[in-house]
Structures are given as structure tokens and as C-alpha cells.
C-alpha positions as CSV (number, residue, x, y, z in Angstrom):
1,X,-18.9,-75.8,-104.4
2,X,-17.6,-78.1,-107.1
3,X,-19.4,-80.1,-109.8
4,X,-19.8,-84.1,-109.1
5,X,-19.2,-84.4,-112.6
6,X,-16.7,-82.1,-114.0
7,X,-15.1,-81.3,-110.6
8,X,-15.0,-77.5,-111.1
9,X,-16.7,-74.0,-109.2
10,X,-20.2,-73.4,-110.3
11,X,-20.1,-70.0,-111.8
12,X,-23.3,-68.5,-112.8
13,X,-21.6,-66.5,-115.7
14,X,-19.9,-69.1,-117.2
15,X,-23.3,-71.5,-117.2
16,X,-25.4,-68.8,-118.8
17,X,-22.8,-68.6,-121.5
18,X,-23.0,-72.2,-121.8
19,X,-26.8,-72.1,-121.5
20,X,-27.4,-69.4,-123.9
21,X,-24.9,-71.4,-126.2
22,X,-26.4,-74.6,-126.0
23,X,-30.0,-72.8,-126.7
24,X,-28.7,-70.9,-129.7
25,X,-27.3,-74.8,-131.2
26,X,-30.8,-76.2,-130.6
27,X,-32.6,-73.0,-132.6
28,X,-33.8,-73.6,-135.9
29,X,-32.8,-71.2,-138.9
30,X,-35.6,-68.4,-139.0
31,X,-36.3,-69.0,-135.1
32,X,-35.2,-65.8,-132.4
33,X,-34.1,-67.4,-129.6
34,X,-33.2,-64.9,-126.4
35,X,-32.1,-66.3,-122.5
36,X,-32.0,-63.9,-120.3
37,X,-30.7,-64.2,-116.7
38,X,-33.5,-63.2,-114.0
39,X,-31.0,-63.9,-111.3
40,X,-28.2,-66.1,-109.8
41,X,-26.1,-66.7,-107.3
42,X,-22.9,-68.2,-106.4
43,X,-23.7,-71.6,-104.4
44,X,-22.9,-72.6,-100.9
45,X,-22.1,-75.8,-99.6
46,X,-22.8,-76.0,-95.8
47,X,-20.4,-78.9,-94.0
48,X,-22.3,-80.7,-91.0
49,X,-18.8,-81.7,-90.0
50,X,-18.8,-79.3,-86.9
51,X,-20.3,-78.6,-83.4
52,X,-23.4,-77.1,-84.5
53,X,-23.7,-80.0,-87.1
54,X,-23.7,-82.4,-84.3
55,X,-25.7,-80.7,-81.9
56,X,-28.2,-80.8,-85.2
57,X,-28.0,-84.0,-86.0
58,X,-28.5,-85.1,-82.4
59,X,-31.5,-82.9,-82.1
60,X,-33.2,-84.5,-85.0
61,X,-32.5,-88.0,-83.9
62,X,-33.7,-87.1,-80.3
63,X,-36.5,-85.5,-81.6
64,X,-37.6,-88.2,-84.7
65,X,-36.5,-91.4,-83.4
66,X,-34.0,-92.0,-86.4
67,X,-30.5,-90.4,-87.6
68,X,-30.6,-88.3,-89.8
69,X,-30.4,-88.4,-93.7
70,X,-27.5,-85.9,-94.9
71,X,-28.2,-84.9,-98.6
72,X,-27.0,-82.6,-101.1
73,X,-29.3,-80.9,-103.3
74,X,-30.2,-77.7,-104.7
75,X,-32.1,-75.2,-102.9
76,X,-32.9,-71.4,-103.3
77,X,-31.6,-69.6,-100.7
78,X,-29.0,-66.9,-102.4
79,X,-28.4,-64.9,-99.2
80,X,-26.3,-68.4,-97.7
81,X,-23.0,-67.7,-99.4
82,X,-23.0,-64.0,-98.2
83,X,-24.1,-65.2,-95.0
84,X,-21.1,-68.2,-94.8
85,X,-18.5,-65.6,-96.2
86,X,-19.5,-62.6,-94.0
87,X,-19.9,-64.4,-90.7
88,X,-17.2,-66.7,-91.1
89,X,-19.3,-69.6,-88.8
90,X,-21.0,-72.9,-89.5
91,X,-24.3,-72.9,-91.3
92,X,-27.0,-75.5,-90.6
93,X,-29.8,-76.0,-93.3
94,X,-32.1,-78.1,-91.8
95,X,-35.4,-80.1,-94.4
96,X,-38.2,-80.9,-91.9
97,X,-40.8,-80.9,-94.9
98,X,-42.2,-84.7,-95.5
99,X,-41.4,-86.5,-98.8
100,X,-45.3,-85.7,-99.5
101,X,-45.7,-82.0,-97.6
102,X,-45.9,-80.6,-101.7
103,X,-42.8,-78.2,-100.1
104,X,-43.6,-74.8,-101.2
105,X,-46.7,-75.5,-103.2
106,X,-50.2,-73.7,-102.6
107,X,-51.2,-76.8,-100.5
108,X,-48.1,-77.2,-98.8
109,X,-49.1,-79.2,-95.2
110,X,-47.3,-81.1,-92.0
111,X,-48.9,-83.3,-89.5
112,X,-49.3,-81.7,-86.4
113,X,-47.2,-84.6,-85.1
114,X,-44.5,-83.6,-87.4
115,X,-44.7,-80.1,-86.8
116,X,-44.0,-80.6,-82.7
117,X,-41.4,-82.8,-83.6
118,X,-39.7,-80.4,-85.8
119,X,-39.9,-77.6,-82.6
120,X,-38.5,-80.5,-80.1
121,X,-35.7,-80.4,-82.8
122,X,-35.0,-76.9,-83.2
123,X,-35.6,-76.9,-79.3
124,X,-33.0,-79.8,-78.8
125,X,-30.9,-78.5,-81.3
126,X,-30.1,-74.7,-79.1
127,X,-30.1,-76.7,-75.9
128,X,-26.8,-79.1,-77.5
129,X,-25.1,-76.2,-79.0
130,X,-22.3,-76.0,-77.3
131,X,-20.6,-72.7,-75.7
132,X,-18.8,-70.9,-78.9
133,X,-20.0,-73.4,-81.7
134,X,-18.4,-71.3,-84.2
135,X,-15.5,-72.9,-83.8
């Protein structure tokens, strides 16, 4: 995966360094300052420009009524890049949260209509994959 902005890899060594750095320049004489790493992971970018990216973006459209939005963001998932790298196949990540669901929060919530909407998808979705979609 490469930066937007500085158009190299993301290595989680080289940012703690940075980070730690950066942290150390903002401390104030007299002032500890410690960053330790509690975990990281290389990141994964997952191309939709395949079968199984069609099939999915078909799916959600049959299933929602409109195309759907591709994004890139962050996410939290570090077992993707082992996954991508070990089975050498397309990956799908697929949001079905709502903009207002509070995604991963104690009061995290669909609507049932959304929720049998997202199983028609992921229904729709195995039905279009076609026969060896790993290629």
C-alpha cells in the first residue's frame, strides 16, 4: 500500500521511529516522554478490480437499490495481509454498517431492513461468484 501523499510503503517500523521522534521534539525539558508500540501491522490494500469484486458490487446494488461507494480508509483487521499473501486470491471487504450504526460502539444498531438487505447481498454476492473467482 503506498502513501497518497508521500507515495511510499507504509512500514510500521519506520512510523514509530518517526512517531516516537516527533513526540520526543514536542516534550518539554524536565518532561519523560515514552511511546511504546502495542501492536502493528503491515497494511493491505484489497483491489475490487476482479470477478469476486464484481460479483460484490452487483450483489450490493441488487440488494440496496444503488451502486456501490468504493472507499479507502483505515480499518483494523491485521490478519488481511497474511490472508492476501498466503492465499494468493482476491479479498473483498465489504461496510454494511450505516453512516449512523455508531460501528463498533456499545450501542452499535442496524435496521432490520438494513440488516435483510445486507444477507440478500452476501446471498447475491455467492450466487454471482463465478466458477474459479480467484482468478
Amino acid at each position: 500500500m503506498r502513501d497518497r501523499g508521500h507515495n511510499r510503503p507504509h512500514d510500521p517500523e519506520e512510523i514509530l521511529r518517526s512517531l516516537k521522534a516527533y513526540v520526543t521534539e514536542l516534550s518539554t525539558d524536565g518532561v519523560k516522554v515514552e511511546v511504546r508500540k502495542l501492536g502493528a501491522t503491515r497494511p493491505v490494500l484489497i483491489d475490487a478490480d476482479h470477478a469476486a469484486g464484481v460479483a460484490a458490487n452487483e450483489a450490493f446494488e441488487a440488494a440496496f437499490g444503488l451502486k456501490p461507494r468504493l472507499v479507502r480508509s483505515g480499518g483494523s483487521i491485521p490478519v488481511s495481509i497474511d490472508l492476501q499473501e498466503a492465499l494468493k486470491a482476491p479479498m473483498i471487504a465489504s461496510g454494511l454498517p450505516q453512516a449512523d450504526s455508531a460501528a463498533h460502539s456499545p450501542n452499535e444498531s442496524y435496521t432490520l431492513d438494513h440488516y435483510h438487505r445486507g444477507i440478500e447481498m452476501l446471498i447475491g454476492f455467492i450466487y454471482a461468484l463465478p466458477s474459479g473467482a480467484h482468478a
